[in-house]
C-alpha positions in Angstrom: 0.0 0.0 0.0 0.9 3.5 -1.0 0.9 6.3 1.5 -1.7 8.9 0.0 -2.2 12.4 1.1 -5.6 13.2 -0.3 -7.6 15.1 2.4 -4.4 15.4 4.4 -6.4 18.6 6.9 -8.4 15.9 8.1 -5.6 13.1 8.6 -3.6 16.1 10.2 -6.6 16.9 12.7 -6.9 13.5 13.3 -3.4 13.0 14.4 -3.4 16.4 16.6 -6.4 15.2 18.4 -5.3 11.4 19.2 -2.6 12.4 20.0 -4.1 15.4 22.3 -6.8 12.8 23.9 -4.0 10.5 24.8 -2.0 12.7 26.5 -4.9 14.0 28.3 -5.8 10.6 29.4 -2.2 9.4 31.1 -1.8 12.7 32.1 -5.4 12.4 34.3 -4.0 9.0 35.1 -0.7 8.6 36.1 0.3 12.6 36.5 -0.9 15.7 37.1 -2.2 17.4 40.2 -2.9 15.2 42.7 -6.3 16.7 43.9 -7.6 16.0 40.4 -9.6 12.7 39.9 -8.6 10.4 37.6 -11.4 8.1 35.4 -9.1 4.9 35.9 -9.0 5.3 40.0 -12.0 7.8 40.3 -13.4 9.9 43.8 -16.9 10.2 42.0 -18.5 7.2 43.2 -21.6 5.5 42.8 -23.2 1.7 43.3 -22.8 0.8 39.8 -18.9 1.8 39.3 -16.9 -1.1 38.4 -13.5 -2.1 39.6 -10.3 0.0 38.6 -9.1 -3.1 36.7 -12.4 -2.8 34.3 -11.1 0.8 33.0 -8.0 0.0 31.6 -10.1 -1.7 28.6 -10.0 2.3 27.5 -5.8 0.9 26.8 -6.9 -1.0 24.0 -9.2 1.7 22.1 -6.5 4.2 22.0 -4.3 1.1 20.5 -6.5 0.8 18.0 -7.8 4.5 17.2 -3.7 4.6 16.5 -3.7 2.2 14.3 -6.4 3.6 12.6 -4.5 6.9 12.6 -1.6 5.3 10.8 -4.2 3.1 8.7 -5.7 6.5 7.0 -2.3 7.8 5.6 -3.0 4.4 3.3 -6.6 5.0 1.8 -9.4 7.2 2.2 -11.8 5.3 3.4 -11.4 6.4 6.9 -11.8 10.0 5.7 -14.8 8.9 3.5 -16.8 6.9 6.4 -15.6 9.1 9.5 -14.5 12.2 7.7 -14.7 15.3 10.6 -16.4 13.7 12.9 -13.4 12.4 15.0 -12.3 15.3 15.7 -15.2 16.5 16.9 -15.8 13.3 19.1 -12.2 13.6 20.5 -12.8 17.6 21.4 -16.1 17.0 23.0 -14.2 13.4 25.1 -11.0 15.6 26.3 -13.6 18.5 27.4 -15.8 15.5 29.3 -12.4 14.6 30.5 -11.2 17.7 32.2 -14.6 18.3 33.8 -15.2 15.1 35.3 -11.0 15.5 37.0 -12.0 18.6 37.8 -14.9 17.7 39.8 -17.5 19.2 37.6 -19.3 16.0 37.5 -22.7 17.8 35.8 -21.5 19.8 33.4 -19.2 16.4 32.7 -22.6 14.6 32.4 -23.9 17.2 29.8 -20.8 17.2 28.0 -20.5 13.1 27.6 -24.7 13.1 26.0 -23.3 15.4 23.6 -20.2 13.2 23.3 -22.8 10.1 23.0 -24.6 11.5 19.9 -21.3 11.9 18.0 -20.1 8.4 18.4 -23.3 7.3 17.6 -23.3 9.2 14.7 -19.7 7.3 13.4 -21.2 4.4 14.4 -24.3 3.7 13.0 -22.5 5.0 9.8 -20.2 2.3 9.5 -22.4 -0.3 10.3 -24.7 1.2 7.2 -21.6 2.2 5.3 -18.5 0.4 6.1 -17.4 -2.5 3.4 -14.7 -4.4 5.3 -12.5 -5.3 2.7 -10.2 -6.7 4.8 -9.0 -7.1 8.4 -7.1 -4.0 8.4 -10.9 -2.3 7.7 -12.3 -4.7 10.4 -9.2 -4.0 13.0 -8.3 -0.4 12.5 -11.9 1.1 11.8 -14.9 -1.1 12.3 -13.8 -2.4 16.0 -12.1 0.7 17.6 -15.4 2.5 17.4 -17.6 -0.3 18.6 -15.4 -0.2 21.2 -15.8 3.2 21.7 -19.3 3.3 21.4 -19.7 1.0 23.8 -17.7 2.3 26.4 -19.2 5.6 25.8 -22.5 4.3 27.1 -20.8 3.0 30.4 -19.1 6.3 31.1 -22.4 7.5 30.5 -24.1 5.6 32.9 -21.4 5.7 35.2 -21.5 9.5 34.8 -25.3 10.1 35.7 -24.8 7.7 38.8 -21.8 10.0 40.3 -24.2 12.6 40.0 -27.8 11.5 40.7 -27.0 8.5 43.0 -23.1 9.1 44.8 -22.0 6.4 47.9 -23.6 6.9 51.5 -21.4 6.5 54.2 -23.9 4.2 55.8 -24.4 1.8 52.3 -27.1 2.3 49.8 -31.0 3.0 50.5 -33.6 0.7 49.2 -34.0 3.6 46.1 -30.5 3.5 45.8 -30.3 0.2 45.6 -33.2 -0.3 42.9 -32.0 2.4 40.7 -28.8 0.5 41.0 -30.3 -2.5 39.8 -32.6 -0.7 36.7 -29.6 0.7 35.7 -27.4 -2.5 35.5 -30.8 -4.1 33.9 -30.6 -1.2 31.6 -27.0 -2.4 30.4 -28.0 -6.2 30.0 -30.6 -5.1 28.1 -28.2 -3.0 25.7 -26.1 -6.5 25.9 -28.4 -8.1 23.8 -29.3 -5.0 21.4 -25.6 -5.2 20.4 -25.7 -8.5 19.8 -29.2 -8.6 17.7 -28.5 -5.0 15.6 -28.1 -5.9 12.2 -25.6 -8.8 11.8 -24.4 -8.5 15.3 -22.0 -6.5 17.4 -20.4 -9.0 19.7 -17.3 -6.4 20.8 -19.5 -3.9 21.7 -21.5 -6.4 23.6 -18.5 -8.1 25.2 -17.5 -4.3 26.6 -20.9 -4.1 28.2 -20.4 -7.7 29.8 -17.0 -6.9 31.0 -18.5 -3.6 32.6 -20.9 -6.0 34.4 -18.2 -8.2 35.9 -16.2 -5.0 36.6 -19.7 -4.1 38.5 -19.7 -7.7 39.9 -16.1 -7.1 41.2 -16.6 -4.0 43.0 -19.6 -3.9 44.5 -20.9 -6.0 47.8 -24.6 -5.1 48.4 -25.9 -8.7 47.9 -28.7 -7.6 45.2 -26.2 -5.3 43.5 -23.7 -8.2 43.4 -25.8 -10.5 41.9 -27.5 -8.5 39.5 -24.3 -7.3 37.9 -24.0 -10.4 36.9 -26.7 -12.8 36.6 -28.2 -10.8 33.7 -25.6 -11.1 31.1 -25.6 -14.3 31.7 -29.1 -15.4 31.4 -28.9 -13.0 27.8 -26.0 -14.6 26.8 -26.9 -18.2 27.2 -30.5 -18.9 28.4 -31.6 -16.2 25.8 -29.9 -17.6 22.8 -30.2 -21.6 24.0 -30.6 -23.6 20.7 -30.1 -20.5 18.7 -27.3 -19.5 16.3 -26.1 -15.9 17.6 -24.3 -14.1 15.2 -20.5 -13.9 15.8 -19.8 -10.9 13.7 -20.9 -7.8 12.0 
């Protein structure tokens, strides 16, 4: 393959902003001031946040969202299915970013729906647009943002339970603990959306799942516990007994 330099601004951008939103994020998490809160080891709290080991997942996105930034210098097809749009998505993530280690956890909130939308938008274009070709399409653009798109919608949820529900000192109420468990039924039930969109997303699903287990991991309320878990796993298997699930998209 040829290294082409049609659309080169947006390759450029792209490059500035990875390379910005990386930096940001081992900055947050292994630097920095140390009265800021970092998203791998965070102070904002809630019944549904997972263990610190279930973050480091976010390690293996920006691996691949590099190799898609080499990957474009090669074709346009990145710039044809994503064009702009990840710059905007990486602008809108390092703003979510500095709010939420800056204790701003609202405004963080607003910032990360906004955030949602544009993933979703790159998203739901590749899964209408994208013609893997081969596994360099598959590896280095298809499965970074399913990734991504799926771990957007745990910071989300994570997000809005740091605000609306934060840790008691003396455990969680009964409300506390229900919203707890809607919420986790919420992302077992987004499980199986992945799974059943189109052809299937199994990656996206399988970051969900490993959310859960983080959940599962972390949290000792018996009902919260259990619940973290038990759904994915009825989804997964009882669900799907004696059917043929998809494997990929």
């Amino acid at each position: 393959m040829a290294i082409t330099f049609h659309h080169w601004p947006s390759k450029v951008s792209n490059v500035i902003v990875y390379l910005t939103l990386l930096s940001g994020n081992l900055y947050s998490s292994f630097g920095g001031d140390k009265n800021q809160d970092s998203p791998y080891d965070s102070k904002h709290k809630s019944y549904i946040s997972p263990a610190q080991f279930t973050f480091y997942l976010w390690s293996l996105v920006h691996f691949l969202f590099g190799g898609m930034i080499i990957y474009q210098w090669f074709n346009d097809k990145v710039h044809q299915t994503v064009g702009w749009h990840f710059v905007i998505v990486s602008v809108l993530n390092a703003i979510w970013l500095a709010l939420w280690s800056s204790g701003h956890t609202f405004l963080a909130f607003i910032t990360l729906i906004f955030t949602t939308g544009a993933v979703s938008y790159i998203y739901y274009k590749l899964r209408q647009d994208l013609s893997a070709d081969n596994w360099f399409d598959t590896l280095f653009l298809d499965l970074p943002f399913s990734l991504y798109h799926s771990w957007i919608v745990v910071l989300l949820v994570i997000n809005a339970f740091a605000v609306f529900s934060p840790i008691k000192d003396d455990g969680p109420s009964t409300f506390q603990t229900i919203l707890a468990i809607a919420g986790l039924g919420f992302v077992a039930s987004t499980v199986v959306g992945y799974i059943e969109y189109k052809k299937g997303d199994v990656a996206g699903a399988l970051v969900l799942a490993w959310y859960l287990f983080g959940v599962f991991a972390q949290q000792q309320e018996p009902a919260i516990h259990w619940t973290a878990l038990k759904p994915t796993v009825l989804r997964l298997v009882g669900r799907h007994s004696g059917e043929t699930a998809p494997l990929l998209g």
